[in-house]
N, CA, C and O atoms as CSV, one atom per row, in Angstrom:
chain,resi,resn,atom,element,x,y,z
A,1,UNK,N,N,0.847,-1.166,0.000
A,1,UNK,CA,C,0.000,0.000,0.000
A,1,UNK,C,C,0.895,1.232,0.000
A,1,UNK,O,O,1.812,1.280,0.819
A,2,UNK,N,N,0.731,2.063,-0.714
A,2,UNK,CA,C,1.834,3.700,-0.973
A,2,UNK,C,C,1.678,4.476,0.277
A,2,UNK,O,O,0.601,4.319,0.853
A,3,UNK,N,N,2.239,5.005,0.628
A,3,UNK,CA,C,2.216,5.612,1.958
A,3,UNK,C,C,1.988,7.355,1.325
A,3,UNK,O,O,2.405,7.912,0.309
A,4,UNK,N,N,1.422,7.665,2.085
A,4,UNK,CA,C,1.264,9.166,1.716
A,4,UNK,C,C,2.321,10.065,2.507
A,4,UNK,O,O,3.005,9.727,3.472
A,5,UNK,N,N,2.272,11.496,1.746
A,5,UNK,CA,C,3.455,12.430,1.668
A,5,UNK,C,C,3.149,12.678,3.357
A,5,UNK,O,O,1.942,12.611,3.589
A,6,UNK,N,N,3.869,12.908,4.396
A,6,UNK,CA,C,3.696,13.673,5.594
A,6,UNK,C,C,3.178,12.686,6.510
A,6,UNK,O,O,3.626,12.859,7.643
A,7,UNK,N,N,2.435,11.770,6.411
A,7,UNK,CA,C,1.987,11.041,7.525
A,7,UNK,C,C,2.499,9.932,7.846
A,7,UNK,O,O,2.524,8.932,7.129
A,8,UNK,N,N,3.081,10.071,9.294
A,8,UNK,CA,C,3.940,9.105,9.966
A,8,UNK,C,C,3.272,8.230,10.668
A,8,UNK,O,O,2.555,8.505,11.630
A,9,UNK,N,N,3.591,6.535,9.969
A,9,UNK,CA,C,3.166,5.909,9.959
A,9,UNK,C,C,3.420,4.629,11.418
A,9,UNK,O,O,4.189,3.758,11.010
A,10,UNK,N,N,3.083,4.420,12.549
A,10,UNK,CA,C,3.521,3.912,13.667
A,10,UNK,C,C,3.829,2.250,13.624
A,10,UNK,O,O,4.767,1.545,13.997
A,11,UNK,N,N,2.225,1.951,12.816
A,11,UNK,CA,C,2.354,0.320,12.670
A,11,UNK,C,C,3.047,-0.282,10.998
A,11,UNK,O,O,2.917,-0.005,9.806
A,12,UNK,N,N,3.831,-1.269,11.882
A,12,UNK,CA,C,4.297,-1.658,10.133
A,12,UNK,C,C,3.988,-3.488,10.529
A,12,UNK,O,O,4.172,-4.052,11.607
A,13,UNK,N,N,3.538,-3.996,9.394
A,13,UNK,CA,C,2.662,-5.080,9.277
A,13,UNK,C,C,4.495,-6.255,9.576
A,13,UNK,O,O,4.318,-7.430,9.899
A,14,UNK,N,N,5.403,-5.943,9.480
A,14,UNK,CA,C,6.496,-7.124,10.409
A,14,UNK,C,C,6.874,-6.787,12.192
A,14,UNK,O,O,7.767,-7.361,12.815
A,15,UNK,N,N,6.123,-5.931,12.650
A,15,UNK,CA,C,5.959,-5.779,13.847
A,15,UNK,C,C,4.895,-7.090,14.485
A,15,UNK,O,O,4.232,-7.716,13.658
A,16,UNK,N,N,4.789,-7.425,15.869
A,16,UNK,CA,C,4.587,-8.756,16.554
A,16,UNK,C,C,3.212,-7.554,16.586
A,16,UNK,O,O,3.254,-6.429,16.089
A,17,UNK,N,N,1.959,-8.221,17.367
A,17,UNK,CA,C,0.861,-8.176,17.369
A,17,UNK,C,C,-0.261,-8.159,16.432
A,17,UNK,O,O,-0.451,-9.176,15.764
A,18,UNK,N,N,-0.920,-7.295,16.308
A,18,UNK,CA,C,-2.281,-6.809,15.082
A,18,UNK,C,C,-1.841,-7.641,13.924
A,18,UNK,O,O,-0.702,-7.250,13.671
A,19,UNK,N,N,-2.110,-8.416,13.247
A,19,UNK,CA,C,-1.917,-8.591,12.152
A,19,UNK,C,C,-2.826,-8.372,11.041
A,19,UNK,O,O,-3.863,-9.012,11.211
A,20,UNK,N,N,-2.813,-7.644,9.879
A,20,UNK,CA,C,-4.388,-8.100,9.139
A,20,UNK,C,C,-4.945,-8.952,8.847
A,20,UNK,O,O,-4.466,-10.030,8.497
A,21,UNK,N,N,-5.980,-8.695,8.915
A,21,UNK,CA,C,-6.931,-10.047,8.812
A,21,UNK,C,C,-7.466,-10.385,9.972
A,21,UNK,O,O,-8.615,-10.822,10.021
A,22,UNK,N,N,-6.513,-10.189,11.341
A,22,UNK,CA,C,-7.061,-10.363,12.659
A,22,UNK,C,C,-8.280,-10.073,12.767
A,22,UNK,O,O,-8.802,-9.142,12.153
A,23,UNK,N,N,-9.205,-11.252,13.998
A,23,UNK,CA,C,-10.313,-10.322,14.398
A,23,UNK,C,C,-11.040,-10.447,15.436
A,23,UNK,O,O,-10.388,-11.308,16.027
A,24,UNK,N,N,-12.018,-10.196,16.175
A,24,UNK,CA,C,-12.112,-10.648,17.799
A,24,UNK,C,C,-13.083,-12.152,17.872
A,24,UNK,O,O,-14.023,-12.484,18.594
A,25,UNK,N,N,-12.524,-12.679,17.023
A,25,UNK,CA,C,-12.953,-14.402,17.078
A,25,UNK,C,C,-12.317,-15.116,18.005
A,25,UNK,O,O,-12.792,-16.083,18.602
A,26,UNK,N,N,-11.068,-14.584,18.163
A,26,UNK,CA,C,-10.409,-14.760,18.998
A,26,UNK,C,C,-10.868,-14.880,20.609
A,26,UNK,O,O,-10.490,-15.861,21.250
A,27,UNK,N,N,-11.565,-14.010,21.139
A,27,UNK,CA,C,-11.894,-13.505,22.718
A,27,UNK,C,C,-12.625,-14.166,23.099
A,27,UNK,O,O,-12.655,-14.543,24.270
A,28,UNK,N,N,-13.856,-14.673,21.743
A,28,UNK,CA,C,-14.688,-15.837,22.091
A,28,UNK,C,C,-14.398,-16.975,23.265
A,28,UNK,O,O,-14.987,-17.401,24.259
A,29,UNK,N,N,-12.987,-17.250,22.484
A,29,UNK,CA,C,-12.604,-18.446,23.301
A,29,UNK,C,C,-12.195,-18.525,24.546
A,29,UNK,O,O,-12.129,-19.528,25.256
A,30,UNK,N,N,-11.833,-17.078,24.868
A,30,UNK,CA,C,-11.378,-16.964,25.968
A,30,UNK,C,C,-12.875,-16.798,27.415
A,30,UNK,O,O,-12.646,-16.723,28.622
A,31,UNK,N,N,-14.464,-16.781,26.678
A,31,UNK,CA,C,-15.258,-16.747,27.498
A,31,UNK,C,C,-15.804,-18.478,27.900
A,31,UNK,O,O,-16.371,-18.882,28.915
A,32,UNK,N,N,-15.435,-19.113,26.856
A,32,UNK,CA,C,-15.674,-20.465,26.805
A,32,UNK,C,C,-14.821,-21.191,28.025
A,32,UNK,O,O,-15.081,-22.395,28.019
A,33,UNK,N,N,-14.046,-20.896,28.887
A,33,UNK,CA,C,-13.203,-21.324,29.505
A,33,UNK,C,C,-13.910,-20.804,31.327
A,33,UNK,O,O,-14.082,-19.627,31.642
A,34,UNK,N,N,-14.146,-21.759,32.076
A,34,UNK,CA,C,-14.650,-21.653,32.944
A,34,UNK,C,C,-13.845,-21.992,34.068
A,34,UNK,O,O,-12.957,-22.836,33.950
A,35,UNK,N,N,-14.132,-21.255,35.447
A,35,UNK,CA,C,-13.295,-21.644,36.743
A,35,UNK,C,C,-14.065,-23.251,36.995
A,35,UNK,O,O,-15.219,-23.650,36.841
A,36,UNK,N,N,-12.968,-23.813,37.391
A,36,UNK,CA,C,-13.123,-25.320,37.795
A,36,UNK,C,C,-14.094,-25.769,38.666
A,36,UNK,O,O,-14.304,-25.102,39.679
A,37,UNK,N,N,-14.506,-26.425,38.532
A,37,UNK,CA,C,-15.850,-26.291,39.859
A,37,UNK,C,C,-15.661,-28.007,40.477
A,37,UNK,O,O,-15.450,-29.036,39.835
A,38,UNK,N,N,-15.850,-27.778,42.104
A,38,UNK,CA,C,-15.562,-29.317,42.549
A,38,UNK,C,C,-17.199,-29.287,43.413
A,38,UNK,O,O,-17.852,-28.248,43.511
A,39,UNK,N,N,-17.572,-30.380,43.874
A,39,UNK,CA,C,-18.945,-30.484,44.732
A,39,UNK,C,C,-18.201,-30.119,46.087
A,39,UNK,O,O,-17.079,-30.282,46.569
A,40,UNK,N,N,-19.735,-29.388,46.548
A,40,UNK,CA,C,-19.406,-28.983,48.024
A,40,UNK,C,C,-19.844,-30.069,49.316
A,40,UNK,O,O,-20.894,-30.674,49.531
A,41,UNK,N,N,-19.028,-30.038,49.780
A,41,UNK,CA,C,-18.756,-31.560,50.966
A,41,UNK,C,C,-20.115,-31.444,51.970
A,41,UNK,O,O,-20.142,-32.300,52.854
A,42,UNK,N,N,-21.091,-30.624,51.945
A,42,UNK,CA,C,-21.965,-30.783,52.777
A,42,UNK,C,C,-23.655,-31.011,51.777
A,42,UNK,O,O,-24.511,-31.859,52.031
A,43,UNK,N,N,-23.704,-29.938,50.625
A,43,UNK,CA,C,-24.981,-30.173,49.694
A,43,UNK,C,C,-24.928,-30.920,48.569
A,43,UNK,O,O,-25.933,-31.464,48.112
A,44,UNK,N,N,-23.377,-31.039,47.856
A,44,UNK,CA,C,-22.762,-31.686,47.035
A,44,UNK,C,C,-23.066,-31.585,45.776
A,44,UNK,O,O,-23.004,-32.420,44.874
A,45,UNK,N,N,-23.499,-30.177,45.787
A,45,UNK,CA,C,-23.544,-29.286,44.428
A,45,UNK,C,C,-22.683,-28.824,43.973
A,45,UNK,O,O,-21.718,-28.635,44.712
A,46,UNK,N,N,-22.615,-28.533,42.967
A,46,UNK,CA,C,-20.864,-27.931,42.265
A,46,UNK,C,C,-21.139,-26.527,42.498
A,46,UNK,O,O,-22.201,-25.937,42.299
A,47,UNK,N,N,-19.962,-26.032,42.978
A,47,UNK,CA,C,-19.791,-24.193,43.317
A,47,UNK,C,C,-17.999,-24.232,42.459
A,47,UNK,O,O,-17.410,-25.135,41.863
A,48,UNK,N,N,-17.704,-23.121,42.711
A,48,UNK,CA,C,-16.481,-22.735,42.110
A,48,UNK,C,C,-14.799,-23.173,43.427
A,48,UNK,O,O,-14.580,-22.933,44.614
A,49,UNK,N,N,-14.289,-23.636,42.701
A,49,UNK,CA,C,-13.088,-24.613,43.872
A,49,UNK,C,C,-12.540,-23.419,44.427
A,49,UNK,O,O,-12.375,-23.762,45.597
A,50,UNK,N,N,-12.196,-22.372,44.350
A,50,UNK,CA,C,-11.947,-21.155,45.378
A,50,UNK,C,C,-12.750,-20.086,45.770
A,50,UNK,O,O,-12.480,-18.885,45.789
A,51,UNK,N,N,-14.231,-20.937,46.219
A,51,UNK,CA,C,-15.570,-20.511,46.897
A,51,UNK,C,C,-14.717,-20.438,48.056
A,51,UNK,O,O,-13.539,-20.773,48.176
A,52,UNK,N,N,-15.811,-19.760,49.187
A,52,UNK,CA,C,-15.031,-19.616,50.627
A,52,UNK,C,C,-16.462,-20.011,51.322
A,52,UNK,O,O,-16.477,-20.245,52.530
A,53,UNK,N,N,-17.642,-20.081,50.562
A,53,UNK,CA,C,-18.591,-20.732,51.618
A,53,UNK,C,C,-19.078,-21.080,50.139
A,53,UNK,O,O,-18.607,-20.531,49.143
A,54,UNK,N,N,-20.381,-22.354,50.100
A,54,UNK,CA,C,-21.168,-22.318,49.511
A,54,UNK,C,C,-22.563,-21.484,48.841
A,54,UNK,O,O,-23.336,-21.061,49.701
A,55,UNK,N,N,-22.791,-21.325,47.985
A,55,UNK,CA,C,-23.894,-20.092,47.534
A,55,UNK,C,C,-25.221,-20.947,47.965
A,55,UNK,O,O,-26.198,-20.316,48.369
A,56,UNK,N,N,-25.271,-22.327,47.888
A,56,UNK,CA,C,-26.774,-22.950,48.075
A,56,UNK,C,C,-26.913,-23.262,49.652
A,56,UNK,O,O,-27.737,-22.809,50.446
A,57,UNK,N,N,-25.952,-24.092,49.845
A,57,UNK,CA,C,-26.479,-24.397,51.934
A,57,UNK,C,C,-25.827,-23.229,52.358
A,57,UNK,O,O,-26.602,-22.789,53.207
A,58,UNK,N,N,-24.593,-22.228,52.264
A,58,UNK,CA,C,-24.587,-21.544,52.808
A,58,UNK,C,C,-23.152,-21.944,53.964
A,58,UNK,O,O,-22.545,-21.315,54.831
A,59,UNK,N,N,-23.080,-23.163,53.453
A,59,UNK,CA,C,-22.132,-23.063,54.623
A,59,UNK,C,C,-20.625,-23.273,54.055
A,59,UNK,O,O,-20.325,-23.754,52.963
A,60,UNK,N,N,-19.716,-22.774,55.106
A,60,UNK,CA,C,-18.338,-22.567,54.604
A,60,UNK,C,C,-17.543,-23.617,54.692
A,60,UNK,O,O,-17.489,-24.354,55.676
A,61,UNK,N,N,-16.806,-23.752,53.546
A,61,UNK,CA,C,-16.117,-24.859,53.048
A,61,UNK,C,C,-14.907,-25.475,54.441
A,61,UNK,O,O,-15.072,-26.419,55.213
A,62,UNK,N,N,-14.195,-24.891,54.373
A,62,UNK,CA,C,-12.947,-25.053,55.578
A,62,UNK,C,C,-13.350,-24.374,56.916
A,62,UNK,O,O,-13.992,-23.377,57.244
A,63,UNK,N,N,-12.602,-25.486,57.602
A,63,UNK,CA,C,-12.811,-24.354,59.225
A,63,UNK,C,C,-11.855,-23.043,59.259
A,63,UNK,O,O,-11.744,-22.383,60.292
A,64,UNK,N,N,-11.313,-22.778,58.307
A,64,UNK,CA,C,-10.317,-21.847,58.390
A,64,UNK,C,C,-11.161,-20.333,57.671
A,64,UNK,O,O,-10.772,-19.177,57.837
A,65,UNK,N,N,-12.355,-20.764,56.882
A,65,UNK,CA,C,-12.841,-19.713,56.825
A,65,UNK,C,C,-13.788,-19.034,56.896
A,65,UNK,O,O,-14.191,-18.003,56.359
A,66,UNK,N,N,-14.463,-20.423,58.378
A,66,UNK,CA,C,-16.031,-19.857,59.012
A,66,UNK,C,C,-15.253,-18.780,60.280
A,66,UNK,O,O,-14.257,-18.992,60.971
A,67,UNK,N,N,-16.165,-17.607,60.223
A,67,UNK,CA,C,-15.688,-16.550,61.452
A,67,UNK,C,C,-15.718,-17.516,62.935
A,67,UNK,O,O,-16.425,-18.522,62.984
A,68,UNK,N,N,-15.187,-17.243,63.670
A,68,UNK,CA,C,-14.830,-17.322,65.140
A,68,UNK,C,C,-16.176,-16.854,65.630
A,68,UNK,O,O,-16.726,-15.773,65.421
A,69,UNK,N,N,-16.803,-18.420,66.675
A,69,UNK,CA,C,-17.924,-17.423,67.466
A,69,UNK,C,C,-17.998,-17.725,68.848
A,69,UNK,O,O,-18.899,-18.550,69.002
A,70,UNK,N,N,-17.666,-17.543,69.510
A,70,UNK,CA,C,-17.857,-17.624,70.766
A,70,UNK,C,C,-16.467,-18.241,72.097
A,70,UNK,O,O,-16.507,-18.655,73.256
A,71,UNK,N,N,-15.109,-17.913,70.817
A,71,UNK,CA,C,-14.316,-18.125,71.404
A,71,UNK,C,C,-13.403,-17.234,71.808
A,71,UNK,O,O,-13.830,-16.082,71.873
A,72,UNK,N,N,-11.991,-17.441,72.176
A,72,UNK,CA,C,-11.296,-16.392,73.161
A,72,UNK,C,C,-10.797,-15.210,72.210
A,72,UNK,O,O,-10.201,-14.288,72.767
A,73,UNK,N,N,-10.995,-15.146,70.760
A,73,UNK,CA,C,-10.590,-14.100,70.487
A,73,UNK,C,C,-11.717,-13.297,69.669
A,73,UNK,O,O,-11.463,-12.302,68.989
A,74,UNK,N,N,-12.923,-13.828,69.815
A,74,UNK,CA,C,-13.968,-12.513,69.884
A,74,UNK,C,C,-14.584,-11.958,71.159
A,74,UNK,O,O,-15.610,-11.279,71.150
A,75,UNK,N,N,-13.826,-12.318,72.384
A,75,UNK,CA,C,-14.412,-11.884,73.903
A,75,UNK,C,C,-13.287,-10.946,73.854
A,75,UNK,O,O,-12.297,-11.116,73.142
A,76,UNK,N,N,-13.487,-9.898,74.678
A,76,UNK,CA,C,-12.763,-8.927,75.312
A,76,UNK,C,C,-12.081,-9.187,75.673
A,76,UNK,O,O,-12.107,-10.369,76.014
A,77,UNK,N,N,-10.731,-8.353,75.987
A,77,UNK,CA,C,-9.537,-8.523,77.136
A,77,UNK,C,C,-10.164,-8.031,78.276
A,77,UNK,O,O,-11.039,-7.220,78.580
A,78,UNK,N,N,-9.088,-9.134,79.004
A,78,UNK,CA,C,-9.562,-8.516,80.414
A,78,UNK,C,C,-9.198,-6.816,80.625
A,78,UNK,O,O,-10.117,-6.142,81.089
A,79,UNK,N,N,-8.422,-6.397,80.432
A,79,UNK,CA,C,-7.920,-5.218,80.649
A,79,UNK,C,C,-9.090,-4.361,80.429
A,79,UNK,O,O,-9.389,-3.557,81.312
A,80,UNK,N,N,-9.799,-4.438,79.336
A,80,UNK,CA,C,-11.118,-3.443,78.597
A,80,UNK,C,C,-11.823,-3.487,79.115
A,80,UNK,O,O,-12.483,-2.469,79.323
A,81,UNK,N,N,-12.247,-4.997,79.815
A,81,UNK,CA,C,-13.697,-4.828,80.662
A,81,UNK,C,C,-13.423,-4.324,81.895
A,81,UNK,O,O,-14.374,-4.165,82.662
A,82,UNK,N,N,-11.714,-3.882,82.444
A,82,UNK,CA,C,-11.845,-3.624,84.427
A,82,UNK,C,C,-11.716,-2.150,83.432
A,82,UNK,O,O,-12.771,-1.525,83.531
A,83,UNK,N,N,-10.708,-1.446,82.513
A,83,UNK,CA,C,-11.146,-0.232,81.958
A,83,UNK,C,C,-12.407,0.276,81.965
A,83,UNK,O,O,-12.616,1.346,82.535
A,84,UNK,N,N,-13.170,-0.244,81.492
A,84,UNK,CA,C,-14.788,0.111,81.233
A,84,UNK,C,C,-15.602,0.311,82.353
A,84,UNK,O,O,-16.305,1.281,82.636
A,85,UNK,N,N,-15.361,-1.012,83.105
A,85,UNK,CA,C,-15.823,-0.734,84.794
A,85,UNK,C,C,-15.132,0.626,85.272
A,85,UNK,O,O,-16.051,1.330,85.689
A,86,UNK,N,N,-13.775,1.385,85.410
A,86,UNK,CA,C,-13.506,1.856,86.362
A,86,UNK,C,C,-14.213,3.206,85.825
A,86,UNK,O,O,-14.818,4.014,86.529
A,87,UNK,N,N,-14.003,3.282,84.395
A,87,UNK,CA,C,-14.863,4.734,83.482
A,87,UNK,C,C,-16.325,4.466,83.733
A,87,UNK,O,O,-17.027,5.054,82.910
A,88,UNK,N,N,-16.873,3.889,84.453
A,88,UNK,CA,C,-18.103,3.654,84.364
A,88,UNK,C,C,-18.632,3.850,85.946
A,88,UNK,O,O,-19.694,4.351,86.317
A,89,UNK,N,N,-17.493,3.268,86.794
A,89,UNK,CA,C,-17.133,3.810,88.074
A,89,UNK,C,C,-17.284,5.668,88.823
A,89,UNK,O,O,-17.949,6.158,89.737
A,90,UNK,N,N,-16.395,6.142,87.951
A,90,UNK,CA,C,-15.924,7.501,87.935
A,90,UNK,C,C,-16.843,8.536,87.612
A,90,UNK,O,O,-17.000,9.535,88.314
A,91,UNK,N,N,-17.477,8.293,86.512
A,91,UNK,CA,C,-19.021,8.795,85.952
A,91,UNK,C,C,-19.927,8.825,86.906
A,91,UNK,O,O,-20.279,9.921,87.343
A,92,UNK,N,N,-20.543,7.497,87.473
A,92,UNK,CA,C,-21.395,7.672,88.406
A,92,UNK,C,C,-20.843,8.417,90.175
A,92,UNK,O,O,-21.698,8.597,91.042
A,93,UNK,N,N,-19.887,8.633,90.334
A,93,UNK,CA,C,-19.216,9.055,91.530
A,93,UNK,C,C,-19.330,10.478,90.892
A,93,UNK,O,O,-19.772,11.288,91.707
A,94,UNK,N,N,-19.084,10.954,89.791
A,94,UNK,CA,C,-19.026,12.206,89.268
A,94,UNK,C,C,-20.636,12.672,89.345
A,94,UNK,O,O,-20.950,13.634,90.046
A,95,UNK,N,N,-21.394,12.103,88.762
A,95,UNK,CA,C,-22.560,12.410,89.272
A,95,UNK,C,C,-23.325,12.292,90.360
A,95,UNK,O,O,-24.266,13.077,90.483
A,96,UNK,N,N,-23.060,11.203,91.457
A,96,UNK,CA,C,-23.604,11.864,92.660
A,96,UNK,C,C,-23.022,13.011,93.040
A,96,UNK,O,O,-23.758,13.880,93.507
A,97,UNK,N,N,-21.462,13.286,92.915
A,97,UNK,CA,C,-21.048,14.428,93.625
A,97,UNK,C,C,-21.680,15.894,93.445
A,97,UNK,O,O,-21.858,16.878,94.163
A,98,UNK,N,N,-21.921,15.535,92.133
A,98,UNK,CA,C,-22.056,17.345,92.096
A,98,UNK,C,C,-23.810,17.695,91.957
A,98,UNK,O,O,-24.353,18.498,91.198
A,99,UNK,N,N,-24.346,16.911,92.833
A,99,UNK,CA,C,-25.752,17.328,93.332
A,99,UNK,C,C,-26.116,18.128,94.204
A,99,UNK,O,O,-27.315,18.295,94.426
């Protein structure tokens, strides 16, 4: 193809990418390709293998990534609850006093 007077031309057809003729037939394939899916150990429906709970029962795959409930590190430190008592202490001494 003749190149015209003044216009600088960036792509040249022995450069790696675009080629002509290319065309997005290509991308297709890339939607055809799906995350792996294994059954879940409690409903034994297929979900996606790096789910973190199930979408149908709801419940989470590993014990590593159901939340903590009722053990020592969602209770308070001790320190916070005699804190809280003594601010809670001080307040009410503050208010009888100045009656």
């Amino acid at each position: 193809m003749p190149r015209r007077d003044g216009v600088d031309d960036d792509w040249h057809e022995d450069e790696e990418g675009f080629e002509p003729g290319d065309d997005d037939t290509d991308l297709e394939d890339d939607d055809d390709e799906e995350e792996p899916t294994v059954p879940c150990p409690y409903c034994r429906r297929q979900i996606y293998e790096d789910a973190q709970r199930c979408p149908y029962c709801e419940n989470y795959i590993s014990a590593e990534d159901a939340p903590t409930q009722g053990s020592v590190a969602s209770q308070k430190p001790l320190w916070f609850v005699v804190g809280m008592l003594l601010c809670l202490f001080i307040v009410i001494l503050w208010i009888i006093g100045s009656r």
